[in-house]
C-alpha positions in Angstrom: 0.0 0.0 0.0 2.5 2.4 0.8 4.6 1.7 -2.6 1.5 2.2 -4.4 0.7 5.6 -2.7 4.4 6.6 -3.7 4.1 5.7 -7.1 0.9 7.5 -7.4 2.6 10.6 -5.5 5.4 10.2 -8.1 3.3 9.8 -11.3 1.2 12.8 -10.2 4.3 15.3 -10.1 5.0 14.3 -13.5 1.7 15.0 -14.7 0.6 18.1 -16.1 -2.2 20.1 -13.6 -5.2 22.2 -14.9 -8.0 20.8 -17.2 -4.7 19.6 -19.5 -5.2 16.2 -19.2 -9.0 15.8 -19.9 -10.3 15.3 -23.7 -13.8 16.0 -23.1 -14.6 19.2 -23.6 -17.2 21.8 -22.2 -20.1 21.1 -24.7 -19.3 17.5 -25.7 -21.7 14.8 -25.4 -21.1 12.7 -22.4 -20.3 8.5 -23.5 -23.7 7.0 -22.0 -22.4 3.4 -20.5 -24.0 0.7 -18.0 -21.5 -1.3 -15.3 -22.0 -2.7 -12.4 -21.1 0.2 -9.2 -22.1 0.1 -5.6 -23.9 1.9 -2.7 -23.5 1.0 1.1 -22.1 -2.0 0.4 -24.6 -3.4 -2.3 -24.0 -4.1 -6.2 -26.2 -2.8 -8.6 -26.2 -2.0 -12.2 -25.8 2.0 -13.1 -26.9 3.4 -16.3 -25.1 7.1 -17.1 -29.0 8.4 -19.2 -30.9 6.8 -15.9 -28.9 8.5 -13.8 -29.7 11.9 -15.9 -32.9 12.0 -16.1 -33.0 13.5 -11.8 -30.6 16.2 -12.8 -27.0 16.7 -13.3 -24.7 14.0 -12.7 -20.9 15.2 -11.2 -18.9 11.9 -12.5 -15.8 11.4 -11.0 -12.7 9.3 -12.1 -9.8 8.6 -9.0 -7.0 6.4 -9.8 -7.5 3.9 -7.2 -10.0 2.6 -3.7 -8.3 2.9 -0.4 -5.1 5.0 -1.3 -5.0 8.1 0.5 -5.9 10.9 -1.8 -8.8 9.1 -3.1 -10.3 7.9 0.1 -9.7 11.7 1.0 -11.5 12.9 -2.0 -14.4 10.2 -1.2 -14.7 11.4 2.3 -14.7 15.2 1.2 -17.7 13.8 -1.5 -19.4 12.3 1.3 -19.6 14.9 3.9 -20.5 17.6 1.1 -23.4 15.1 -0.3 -26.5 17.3 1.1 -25.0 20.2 -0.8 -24.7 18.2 -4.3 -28.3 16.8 -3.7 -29.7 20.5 -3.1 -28.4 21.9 -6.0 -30.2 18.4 -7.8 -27.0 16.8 -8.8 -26.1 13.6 -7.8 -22.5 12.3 -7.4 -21.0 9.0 -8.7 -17.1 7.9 -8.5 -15.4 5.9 -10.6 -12.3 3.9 -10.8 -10.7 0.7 -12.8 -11.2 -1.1 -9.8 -13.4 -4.4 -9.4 -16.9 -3.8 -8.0 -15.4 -6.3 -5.2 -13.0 -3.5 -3.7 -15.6 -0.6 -4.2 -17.9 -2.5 -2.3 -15.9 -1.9 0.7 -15.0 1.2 -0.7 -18.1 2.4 -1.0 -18.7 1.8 2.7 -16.0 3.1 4.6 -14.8 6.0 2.8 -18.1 7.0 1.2 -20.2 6.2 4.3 -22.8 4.7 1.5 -24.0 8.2 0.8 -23.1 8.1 -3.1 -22.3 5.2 -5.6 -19.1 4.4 -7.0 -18.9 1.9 -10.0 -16.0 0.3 -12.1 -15.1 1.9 -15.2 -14.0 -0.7 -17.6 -11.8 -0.1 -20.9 -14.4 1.2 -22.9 -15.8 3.7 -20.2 -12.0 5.1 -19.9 -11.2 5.7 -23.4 -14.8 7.3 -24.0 -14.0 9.7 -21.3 -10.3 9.7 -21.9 -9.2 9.3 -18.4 -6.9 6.7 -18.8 -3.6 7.3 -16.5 -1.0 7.0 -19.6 1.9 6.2 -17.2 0.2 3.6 -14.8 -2.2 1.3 -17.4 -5.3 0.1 -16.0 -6.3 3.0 -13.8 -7.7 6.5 -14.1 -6.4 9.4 -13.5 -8.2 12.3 -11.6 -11.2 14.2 -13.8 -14.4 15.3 -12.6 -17.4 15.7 -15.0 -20.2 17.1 -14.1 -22.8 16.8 -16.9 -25.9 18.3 -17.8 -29.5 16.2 -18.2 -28.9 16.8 -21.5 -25.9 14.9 -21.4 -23.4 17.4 -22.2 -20.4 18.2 -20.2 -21.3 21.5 -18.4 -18.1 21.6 -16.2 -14.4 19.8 -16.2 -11.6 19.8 -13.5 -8.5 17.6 -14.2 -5.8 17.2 -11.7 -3.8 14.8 -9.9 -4.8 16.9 -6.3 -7.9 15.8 -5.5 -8.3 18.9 -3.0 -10.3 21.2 -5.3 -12.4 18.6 -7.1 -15.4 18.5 -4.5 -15.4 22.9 -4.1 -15.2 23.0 -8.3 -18.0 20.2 -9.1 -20.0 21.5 -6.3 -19.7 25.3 -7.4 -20.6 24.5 -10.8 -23.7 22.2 -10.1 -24.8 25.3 -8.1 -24.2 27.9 -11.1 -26.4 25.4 -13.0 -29.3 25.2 -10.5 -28.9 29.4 -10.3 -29.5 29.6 -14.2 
């Protein structure tokens, strides 16, 4: 665990910050995809339209369950959840990790308040957060996207510390329009 988190630590100062390392622009049509994700613990199947048709949908990638910054992140998800759900957006992680470890995941670092589901090959390349120097994870982009299913709002960085304020201020500019 630790020689993961200084890998990630390490791969992250080589990597650009900013929105420089997401391809999906403000305006582009969001890839609709079905996996499998979970919430408190329990699997279900998550489809991206379903989940857009109650409002925007903040999607987030994070390289990997149970390292620090992305249980960090999760946490900082969590306790802002109320927030998300008032401006009408709803909040779903993803990762490249199997639905067994975000089922844990899911439960202790997102107290079961929002659902995290595994992003497969297609899912990554469709979104184009594949993490070019550690294959088979993500790296750190937050979506959120419009019921229309356009991207409203991107933030691309290693740091996970401004993802939650960014998504959250941008689902709110959406609700004030």
């Amino acid at each position: 665990m630790k020689r993961l988190s200084l890998m990630l630590a390490a791969t992250a100062a080589l990597l650009p910050a900013g929105n420089a390392m997401a391809a999906l622009a403000v305006g582009a049509k969001a890839p609709d995809f079905t996996t499998r994700g979970a919430l408190a613990g329990k699997t279900f199947t998550l489809t991206l339209s379903h989940q857009l048709k109650r409002g925007p949908v903040v999607l987030y990638f994070f390289p990997k369950a149970f390292t620090p910054g992305c249980s960090a992140e999760a946490r900082e998800f969590a306790e802002n959840i109320d927030k998300f759900k008032a401006a009408g957006a709803t909040v779903i992680g993803m990762s490249a990790d199997p639905v067994d470890d975000l089922v844990s995941f899911s439960t202790k670092e997102c107290a079961g308040k929002f659902p995290v589901a595994s992003a497969g090959s297609t899912i990554i390349s469709g979104y184009d957060v594949g993490l070019k120097m550690r294959p088979g994870m993500t790296d750190r982009t937050s979506y959120v996207i419009a019921p229309s299913g356009r991207i409203a709002f991107v933030h691309s960085e290693m740091n996970y510390a401004n993802h939650v304020k960014s998504t959250l201020e941008a689902v709110q500019s959406m609700q004030a329009k």
